[in-house]
Biopython code that builds the backbone (N, CA, C, O; Angstrom):
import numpy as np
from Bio.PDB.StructureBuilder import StructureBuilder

atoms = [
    (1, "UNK", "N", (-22.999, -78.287, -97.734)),
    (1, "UNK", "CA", (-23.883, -77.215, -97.274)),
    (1, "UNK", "C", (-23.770, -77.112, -95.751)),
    (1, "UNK", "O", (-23.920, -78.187, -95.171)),
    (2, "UNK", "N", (-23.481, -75.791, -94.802)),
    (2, "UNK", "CA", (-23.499, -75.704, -93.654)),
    (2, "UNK", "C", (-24.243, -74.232, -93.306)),
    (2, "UNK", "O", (-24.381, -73.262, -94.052)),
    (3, "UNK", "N", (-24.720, -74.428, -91.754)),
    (3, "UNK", "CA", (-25.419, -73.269, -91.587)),
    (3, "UNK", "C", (-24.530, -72.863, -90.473)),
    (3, "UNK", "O", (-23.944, -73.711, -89.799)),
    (4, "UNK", "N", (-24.389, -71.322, -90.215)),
    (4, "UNK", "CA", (-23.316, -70.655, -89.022)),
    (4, "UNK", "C", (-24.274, -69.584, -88.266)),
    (4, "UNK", "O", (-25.115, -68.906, -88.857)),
    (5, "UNK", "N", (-24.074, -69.545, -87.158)),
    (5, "UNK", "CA", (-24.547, -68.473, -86.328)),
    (5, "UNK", "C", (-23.281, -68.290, -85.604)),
    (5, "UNK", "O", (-22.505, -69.205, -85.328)),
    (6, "UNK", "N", (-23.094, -66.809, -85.257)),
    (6, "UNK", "CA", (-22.325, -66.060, -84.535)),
    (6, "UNK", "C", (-22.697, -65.615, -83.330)),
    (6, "UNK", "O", (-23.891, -65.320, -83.390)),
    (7, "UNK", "N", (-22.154, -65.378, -82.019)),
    (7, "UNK", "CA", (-22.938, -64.716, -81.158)),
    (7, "UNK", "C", (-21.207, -64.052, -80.313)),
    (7, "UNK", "O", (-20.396, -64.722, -79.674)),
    (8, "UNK", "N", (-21.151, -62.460, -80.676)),
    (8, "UNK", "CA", (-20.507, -61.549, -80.561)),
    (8, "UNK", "C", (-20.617, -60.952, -79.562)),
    (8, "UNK", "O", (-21.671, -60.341, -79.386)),
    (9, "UNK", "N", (-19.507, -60.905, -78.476)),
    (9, "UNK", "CA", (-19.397, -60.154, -77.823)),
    (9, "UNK", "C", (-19.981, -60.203, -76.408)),
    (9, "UNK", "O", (-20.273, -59.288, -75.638)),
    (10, "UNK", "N", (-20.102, -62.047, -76.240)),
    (10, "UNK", "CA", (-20.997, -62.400, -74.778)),
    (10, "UNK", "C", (-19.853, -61.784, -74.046)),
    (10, "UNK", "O", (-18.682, -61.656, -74.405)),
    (11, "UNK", "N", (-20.699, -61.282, -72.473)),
    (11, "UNK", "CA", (-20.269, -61.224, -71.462)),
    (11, "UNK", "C", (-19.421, -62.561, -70.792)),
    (11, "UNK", "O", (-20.122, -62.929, -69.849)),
    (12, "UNK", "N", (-18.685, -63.096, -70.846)),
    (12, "UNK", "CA", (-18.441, -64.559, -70.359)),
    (12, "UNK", "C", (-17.366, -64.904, -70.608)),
    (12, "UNK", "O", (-17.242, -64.635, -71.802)),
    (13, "UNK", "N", (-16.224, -65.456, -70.170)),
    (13, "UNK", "CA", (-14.676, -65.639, -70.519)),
    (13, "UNK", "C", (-14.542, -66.999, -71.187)),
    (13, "UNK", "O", (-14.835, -68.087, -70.692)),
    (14, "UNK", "N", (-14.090, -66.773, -72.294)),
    (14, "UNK", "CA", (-14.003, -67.691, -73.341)),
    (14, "UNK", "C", (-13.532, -68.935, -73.098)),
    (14, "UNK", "O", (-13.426, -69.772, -73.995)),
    (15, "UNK", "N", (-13.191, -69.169, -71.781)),
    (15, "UNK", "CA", (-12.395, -70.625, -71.008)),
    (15, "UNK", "C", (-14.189, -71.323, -70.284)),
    (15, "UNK", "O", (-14.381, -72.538, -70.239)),
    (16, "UNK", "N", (-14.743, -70.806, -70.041)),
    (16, "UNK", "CA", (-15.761, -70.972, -69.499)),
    (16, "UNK", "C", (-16.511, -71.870, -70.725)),
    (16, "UNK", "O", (-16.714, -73.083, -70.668)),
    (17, "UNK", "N", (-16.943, -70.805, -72.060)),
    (17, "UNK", "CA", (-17.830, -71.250, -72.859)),
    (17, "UNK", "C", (-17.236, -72.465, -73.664)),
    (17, "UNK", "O", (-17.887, -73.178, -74.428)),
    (18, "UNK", "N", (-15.938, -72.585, -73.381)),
    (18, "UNK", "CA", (-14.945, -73.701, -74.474)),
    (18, "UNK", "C", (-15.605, -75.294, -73.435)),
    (18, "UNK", "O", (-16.040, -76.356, -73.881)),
    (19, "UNK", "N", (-15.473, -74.963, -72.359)),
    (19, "UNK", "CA", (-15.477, -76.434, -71.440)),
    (19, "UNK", "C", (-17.079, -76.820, -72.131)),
    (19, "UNK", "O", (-17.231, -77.956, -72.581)),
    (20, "UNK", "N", (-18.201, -75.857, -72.185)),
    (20, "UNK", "CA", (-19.630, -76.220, -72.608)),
    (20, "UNK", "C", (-19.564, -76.537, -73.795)),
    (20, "UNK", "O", (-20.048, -77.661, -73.925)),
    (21, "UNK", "N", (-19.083, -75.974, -75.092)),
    (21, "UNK", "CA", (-18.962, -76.791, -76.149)),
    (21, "UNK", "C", (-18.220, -77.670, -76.693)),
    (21, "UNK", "O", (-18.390, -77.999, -77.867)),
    (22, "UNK", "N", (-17.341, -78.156, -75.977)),
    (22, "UNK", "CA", (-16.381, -79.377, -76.015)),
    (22, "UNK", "C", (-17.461, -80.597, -75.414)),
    (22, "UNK", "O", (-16.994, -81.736, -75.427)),
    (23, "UNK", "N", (-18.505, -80.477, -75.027)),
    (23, "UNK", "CA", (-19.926, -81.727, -74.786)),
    (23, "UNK", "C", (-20.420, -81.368, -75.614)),
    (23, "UNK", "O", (-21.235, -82.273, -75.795)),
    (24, "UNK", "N", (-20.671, -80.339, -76.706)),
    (24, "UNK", "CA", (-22.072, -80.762, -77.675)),
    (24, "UNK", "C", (-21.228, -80.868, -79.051)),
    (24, "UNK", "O", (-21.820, -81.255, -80.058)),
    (25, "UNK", "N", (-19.524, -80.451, -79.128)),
    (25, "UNK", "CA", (-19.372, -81.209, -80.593)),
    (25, "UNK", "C", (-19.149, -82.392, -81.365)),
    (25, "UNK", "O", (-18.385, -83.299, -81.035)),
    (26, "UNK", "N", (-19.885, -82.348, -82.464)),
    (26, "UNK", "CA", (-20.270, -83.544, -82.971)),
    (26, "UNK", "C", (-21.254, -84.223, -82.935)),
    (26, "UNK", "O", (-21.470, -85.290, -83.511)),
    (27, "UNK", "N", (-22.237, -83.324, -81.895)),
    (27, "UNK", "CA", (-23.748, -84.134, -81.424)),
    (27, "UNK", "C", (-24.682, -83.763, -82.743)),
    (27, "UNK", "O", (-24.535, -83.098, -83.768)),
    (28, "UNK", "N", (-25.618, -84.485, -82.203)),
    (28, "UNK", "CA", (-26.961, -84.415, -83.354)),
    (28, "UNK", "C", (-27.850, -82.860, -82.601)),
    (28, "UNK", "O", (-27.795, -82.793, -81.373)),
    (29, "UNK", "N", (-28.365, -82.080, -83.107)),
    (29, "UNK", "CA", (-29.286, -80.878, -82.580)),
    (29, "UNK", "C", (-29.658, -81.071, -81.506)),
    (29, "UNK", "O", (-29.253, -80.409, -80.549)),
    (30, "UNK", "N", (-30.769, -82.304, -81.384)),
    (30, "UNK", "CA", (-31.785, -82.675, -80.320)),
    (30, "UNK", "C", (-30.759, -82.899, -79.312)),
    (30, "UNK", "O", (-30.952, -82.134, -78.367)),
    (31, "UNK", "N", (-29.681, -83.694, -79.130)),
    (31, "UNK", "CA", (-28.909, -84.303, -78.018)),
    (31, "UNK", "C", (-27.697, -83.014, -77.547)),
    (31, "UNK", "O", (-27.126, -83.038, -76.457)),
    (32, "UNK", "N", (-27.474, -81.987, -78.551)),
    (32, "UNK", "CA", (-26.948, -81.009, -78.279)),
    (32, "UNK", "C", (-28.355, -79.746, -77.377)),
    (32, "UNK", "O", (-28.059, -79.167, -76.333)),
    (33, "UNK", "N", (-29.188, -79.638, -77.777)),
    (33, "UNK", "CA", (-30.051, -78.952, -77.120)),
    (33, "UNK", "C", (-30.297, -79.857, -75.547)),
    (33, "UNK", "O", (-30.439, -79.220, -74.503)),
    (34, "UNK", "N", (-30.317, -81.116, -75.561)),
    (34, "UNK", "CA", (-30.685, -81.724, -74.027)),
    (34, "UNK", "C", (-29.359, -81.290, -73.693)),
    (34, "UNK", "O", (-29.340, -80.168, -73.186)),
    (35, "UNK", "N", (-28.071, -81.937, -73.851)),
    (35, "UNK", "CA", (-27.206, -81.729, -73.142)),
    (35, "UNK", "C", (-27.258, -80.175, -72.189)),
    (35, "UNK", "O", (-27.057, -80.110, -70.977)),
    (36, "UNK", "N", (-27.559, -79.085, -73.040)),
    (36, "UNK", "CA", (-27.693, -77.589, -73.046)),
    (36, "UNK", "C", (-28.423, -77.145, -71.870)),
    (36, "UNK", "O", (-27.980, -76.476, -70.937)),
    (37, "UNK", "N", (-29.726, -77.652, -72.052)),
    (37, "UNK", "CA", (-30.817, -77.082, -70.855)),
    (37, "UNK", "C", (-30.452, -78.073, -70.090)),
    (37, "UNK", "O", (-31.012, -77.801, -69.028)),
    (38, "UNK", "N", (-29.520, -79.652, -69.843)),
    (38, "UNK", "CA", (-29.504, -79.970, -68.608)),
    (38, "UNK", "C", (-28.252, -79.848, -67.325)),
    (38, "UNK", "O", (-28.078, -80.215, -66.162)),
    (39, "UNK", "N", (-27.453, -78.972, -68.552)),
    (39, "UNK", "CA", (-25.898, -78.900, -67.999)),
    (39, "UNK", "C", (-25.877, -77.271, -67.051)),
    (39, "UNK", "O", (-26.373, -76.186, -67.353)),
    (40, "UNK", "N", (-25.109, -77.684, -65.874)),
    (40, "UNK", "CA", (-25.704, -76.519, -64.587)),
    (40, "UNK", "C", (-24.669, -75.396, -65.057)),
    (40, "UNK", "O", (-23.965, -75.011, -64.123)),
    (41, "UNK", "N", (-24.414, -74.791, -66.260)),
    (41, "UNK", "CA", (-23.551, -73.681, -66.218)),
    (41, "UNK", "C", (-23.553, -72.516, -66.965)),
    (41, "UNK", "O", (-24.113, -72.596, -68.059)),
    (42, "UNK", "N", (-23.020, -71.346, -66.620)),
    (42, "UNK", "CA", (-23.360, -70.173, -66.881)),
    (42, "UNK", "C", (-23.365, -69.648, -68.581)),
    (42, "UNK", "O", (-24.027, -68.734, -69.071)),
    (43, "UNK", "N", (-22.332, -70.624, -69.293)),
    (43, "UNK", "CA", (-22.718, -70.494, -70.754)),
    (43, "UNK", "C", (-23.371, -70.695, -71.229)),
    (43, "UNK", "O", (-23.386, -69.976, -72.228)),
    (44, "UNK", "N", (-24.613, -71.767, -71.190)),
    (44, "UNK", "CA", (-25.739, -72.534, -71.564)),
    (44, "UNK", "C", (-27.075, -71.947, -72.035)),
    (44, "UNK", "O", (-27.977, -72.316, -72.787)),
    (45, "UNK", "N", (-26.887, -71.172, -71.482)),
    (45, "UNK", "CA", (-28.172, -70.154, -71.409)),
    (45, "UNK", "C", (-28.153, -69.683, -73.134)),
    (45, "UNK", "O", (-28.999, -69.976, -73.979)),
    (46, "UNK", "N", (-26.869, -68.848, -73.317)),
    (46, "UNK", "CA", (-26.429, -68.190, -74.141)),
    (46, "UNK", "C", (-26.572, -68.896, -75.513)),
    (46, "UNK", "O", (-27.190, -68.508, -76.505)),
    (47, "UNK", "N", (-25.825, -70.067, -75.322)),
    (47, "UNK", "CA", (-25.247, -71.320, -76.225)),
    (47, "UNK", "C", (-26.846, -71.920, -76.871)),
    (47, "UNK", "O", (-27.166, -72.135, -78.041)),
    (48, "UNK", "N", (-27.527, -72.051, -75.790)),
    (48, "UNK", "CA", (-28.930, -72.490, -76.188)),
    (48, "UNK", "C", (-29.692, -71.672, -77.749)),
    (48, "UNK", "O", (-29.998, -72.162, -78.836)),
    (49, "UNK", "N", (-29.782, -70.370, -77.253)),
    (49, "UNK", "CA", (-29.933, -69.254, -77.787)),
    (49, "UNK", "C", (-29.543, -69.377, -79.083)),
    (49, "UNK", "O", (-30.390, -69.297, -79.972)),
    (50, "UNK", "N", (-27.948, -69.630, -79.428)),
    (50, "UNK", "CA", (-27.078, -69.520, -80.547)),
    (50, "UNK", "C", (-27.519, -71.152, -81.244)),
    (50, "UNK", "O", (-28.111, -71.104, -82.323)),
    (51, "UNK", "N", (-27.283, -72.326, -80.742)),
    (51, "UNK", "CA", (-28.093, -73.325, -81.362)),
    (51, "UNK", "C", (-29.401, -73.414, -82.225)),
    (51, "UNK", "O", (-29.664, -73.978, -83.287)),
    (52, "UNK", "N", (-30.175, -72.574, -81.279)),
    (52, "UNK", "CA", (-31.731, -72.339, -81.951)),
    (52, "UNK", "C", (-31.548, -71.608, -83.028)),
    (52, "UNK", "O", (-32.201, -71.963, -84.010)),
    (53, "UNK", "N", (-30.644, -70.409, -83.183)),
    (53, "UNK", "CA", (-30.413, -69.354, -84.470)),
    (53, "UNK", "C", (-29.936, -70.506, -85.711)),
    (53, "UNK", "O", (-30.448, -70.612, -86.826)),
    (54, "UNK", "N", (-28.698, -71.385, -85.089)),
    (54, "UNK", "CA", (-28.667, -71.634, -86.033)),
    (54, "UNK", "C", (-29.368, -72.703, -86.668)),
    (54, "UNK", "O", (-29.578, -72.585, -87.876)),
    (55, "UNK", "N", (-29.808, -73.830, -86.013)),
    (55, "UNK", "CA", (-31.147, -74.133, -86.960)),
    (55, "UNK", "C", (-31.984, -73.497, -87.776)),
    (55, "UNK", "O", (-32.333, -73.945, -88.868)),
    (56, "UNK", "N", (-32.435, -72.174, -87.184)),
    (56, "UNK", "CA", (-33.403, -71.522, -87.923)),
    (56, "UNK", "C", (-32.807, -70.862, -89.145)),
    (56, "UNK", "O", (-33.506, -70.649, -90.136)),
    (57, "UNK", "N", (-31.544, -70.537, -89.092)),
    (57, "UNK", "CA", (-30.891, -70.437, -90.062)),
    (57, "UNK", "C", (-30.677, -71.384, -91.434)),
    (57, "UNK", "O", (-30.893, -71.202, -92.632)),
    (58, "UNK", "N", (-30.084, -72.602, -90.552)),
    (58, "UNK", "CA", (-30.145, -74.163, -91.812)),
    (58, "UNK", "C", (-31.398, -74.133, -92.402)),
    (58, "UNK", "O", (-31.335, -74.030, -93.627)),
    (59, "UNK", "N", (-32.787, -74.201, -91.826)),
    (59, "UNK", "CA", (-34.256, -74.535, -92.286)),
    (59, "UNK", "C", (-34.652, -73.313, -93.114)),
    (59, "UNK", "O", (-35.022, -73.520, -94.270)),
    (60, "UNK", "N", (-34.616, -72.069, -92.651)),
    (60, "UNK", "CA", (-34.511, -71.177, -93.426)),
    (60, "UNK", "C", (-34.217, -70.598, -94.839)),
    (60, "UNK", "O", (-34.931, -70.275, -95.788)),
    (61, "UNK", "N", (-32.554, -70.597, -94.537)),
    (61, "UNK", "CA", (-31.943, -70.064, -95.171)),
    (61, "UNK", "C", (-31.456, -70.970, -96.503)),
    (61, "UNK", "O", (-31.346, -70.542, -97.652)),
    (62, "UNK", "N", (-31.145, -72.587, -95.950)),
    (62, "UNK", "CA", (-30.310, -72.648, -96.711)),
    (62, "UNK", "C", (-31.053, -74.089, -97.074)),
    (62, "UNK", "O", (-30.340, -74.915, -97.645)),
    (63, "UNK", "N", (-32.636, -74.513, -96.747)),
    (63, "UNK", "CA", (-33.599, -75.114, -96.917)),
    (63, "UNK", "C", (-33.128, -76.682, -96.514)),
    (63, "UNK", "O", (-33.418, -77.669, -97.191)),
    (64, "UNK", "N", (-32.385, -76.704, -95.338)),
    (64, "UNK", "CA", (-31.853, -77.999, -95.120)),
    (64, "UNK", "C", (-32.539, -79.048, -93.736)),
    (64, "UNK", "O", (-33.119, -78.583, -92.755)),
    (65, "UNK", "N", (-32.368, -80.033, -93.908)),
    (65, "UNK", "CA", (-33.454, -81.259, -93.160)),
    (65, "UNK", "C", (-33.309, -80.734, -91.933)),
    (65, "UNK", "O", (-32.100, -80.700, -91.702)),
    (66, "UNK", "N", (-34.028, -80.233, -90.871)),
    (66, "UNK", "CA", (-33.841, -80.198, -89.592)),
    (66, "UNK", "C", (-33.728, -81.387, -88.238)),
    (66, "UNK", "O", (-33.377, -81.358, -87.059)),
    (67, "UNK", "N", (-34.144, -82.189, -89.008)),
    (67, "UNK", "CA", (-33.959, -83.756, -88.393)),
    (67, "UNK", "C", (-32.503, -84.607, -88.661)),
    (67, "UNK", "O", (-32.028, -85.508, -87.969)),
    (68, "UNK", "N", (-32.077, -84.126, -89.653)),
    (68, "UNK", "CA", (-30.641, -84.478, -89.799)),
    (68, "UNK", "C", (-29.008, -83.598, -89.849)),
    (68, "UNK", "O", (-27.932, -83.863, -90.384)),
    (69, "UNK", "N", (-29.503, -82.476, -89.006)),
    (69, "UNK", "CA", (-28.670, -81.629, -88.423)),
    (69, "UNK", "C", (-27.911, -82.419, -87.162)),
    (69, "UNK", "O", (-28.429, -83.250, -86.416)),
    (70, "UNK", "N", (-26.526, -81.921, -87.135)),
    (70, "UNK", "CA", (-25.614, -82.056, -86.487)),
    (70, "UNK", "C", (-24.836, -80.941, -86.057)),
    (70, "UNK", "O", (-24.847, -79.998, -86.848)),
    (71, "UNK", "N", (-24.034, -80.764, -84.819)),
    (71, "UNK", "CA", (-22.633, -79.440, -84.559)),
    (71, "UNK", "C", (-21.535, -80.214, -85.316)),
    (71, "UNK", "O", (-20.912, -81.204, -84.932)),
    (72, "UNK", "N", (-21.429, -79.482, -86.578)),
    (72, "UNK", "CA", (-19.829, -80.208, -87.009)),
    (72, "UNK", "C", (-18.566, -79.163, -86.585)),
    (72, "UNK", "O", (-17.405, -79.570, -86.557)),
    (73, "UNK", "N", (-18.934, -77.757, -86.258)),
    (73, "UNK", "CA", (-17.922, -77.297, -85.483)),
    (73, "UNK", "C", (-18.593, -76.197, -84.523)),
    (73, "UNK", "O", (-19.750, -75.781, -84.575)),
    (74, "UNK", "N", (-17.703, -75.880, -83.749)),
    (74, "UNK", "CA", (-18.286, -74.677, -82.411)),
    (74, "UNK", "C", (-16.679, -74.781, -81.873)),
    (74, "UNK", "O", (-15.902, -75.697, -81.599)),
    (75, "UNK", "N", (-16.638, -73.140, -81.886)),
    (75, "UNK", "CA", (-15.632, -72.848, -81.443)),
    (75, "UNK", "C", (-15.662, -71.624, -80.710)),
    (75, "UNK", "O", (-16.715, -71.049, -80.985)),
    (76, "UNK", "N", (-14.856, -70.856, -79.757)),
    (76, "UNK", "CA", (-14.646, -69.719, -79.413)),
    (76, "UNK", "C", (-13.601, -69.075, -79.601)),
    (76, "UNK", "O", (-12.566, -69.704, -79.820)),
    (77, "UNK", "N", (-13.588, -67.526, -79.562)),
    (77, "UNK", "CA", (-12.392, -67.070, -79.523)),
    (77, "UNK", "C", (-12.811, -65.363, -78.610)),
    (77, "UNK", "O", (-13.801, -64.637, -78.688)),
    (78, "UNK", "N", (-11.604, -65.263, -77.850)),
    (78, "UNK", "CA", (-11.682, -63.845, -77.010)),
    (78, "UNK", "C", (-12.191, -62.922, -77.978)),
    (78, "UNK", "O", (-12.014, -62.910, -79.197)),
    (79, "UNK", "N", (-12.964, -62.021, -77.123)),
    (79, "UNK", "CA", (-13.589, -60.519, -77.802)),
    (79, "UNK", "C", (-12.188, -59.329, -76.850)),
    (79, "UNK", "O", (-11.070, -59.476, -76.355)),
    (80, "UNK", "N", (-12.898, -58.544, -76.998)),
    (80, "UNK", "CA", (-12.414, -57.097, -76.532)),
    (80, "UNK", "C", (-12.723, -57.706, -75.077)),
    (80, "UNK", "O", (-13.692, -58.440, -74.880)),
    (81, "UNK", "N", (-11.593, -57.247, -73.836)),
    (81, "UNK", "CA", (-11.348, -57.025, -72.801)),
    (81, "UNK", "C", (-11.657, -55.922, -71.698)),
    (81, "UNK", "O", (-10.601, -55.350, -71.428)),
    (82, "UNK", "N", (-12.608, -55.472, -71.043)),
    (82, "UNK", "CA", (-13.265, -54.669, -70.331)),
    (82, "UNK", "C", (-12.412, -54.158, -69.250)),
    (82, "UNK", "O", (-12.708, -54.743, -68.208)),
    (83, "UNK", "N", (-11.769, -53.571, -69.134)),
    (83, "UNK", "CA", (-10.844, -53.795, -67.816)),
    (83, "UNK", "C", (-11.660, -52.425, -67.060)),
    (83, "UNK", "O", (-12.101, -51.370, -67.516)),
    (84, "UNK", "N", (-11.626, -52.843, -66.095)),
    (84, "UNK", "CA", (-11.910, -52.386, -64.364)),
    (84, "UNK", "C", (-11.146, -52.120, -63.337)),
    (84, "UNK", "O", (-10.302, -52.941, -62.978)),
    (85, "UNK", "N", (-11.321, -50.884, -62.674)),
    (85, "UNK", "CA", (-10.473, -50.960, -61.045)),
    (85, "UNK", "C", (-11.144, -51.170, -59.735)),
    (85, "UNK", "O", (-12.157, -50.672, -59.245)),
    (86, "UNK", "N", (-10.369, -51.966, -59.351)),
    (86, "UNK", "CA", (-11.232, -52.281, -57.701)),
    (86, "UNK", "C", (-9.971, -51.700, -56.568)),
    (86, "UNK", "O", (-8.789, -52.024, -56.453)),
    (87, "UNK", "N", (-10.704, -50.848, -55.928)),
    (87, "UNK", "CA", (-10.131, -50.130, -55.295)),
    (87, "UNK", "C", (-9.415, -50.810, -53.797)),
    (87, "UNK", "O", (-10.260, -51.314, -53.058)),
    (88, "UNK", "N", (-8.503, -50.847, -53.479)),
    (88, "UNK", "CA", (-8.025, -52.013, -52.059)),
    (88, "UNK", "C", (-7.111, -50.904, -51.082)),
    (88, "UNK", "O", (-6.887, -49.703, -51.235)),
    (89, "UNK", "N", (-6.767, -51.707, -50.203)),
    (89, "UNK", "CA", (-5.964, -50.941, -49.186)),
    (89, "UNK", "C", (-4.825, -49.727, -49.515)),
    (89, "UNK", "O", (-4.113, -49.827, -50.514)),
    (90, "UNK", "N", (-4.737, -48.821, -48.793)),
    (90, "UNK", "CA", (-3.878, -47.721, -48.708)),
    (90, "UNK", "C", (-3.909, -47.614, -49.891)),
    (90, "UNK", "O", (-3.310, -48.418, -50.605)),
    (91, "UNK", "N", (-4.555, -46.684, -50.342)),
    (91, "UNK", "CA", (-4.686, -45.728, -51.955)),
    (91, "UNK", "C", (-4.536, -47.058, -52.754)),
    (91, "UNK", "O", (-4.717, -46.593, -53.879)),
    (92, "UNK", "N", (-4.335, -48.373, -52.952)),
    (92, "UNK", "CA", (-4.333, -48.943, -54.052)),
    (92, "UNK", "C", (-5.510, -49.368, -54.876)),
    (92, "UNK", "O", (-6.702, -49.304, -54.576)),
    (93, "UNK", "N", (-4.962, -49.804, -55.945)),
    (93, "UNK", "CA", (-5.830, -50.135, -56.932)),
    (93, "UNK", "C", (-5.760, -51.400, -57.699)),
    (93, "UNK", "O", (-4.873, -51.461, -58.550)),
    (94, "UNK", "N", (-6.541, -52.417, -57.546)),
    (94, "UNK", "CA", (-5.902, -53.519, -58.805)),
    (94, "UNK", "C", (-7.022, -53.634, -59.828)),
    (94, "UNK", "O", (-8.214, -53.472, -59.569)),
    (95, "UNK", "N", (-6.490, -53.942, -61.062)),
    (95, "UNK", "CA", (-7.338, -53.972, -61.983)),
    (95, "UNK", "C", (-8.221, -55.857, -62.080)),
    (95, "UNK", "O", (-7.933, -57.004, -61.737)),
    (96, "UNK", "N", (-9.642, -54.959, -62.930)),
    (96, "UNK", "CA", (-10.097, -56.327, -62.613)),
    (96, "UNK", "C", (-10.401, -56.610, -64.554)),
    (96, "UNK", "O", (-10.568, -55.607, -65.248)),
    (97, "UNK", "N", (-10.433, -57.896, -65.156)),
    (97, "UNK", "CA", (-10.694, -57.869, -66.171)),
    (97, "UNK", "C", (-12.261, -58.635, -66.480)),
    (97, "UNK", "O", (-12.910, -59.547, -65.967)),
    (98, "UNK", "N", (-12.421, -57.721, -67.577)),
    (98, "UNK", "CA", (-14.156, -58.099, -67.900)),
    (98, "UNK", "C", (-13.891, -59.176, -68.880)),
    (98, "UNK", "O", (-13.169, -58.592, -69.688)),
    (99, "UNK", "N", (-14.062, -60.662, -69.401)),
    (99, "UNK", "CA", (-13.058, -60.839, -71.062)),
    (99, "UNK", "C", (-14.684, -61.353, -71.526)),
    (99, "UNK", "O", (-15.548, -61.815, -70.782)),
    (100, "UNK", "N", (-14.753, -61.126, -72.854)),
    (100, "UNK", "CA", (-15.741, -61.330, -73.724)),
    (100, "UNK", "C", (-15.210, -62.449, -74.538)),
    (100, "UNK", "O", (-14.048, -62.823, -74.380)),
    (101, "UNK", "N", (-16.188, -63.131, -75.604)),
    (101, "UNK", "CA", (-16.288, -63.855, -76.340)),
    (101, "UNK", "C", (-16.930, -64.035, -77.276)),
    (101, "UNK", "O", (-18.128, -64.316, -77.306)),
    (102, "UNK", "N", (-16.071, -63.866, -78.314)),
    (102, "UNK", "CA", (-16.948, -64.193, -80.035)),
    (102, "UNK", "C", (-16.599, -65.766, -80.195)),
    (102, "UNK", "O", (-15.497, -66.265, -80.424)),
    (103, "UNK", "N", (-18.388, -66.683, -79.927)),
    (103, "UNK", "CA", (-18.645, -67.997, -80.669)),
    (103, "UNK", "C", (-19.337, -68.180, -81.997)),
    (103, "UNK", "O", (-20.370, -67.672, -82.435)),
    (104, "UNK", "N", (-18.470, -69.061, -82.529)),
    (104, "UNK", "CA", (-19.023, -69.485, -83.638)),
    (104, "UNK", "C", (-19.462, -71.412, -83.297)),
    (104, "UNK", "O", (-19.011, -72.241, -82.506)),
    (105, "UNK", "N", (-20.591, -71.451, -84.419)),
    (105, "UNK", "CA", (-21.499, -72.873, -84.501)),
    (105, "UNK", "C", (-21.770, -72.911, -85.665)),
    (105, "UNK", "O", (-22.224, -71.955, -86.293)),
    (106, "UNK", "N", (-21.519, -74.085, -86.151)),
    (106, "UNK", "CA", (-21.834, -74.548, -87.504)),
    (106, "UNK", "C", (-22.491, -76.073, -87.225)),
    (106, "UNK", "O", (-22.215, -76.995, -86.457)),
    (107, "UNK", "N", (-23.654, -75.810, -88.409)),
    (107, "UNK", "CA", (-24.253, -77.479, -88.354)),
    (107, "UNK", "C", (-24.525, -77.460, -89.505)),
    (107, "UNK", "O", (-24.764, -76.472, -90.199)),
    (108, "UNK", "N", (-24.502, -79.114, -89.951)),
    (108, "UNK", "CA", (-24.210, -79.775, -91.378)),
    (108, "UNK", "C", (-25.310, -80.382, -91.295)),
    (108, "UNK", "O", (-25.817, -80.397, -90.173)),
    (109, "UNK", "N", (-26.058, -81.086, -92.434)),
    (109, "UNK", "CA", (-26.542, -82.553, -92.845)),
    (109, "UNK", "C", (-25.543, -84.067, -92.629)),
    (109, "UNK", "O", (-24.357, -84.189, -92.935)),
    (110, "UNK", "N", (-26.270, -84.910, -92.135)),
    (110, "UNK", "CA", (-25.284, -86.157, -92.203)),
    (110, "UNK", "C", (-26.274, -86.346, -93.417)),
    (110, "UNK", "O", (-27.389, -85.919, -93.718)),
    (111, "UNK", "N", (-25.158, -87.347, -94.072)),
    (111, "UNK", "CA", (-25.875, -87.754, -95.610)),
    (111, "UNK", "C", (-26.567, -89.017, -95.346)),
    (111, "UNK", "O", (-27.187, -89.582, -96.248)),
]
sb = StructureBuilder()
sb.init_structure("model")
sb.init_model(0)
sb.init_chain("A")
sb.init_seg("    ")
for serial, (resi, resn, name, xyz) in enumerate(atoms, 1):
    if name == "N":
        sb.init_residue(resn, " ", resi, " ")
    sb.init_atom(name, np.array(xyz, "f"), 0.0, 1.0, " ", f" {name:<3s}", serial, name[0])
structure = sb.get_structure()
């Protein structure tokens, strides 16, 4: 039995959110939520957010122990690409890129 939350389409480049969940996989909920609110970076916020869903999801949905939840996987992968022009010297132009990210989180029961 596993519970999944998705969170589609963050603003945030998927190299960013990979370094933050490479510390909470494999953790237990509670030690994945401290790690979360004490780690100084811009995915966390987000990630927090998507943790809490998916608990509420496991307890919910799929009527499973919330005390014996774990991340057995979290992964990312690129969304759609925003691209932008920033305008620079003598008529030029360079493009700037926006990159998004679809994460996935899954948490299990340890038996």
């Amino acid at each position: 039995m596993e519970a999944r939350a998705y969170l589609k389409y963050a603003r945030i480049s998927p190299r960013k959110v990979s370094i933050v969940l490479d510390l909470i996989r494999g953790k237990e909920t509670d030690l994945a939520m401290a790690i979360l609110k004490h780690t100084p970076k811009a995915a966390c916020e987000d990630l927090q957010k998507l943790l809490k869903s998916a608990i509420a999801n496991a307890e919910n949905n799929h009527n499973m122990d919330v005390t014996r939840l774990y991340v057995a996987e979290c992964f990312v992968s690129p969304g759609p690409i925003l691209k932008r022009i920033r305008p620079r010297a003598q008529g030029r132009a360079f493009r700037i890129l926006k990159r998004t990210s679809h994460v996935t989180l899954v948490l299990k029961e340890k038996e």
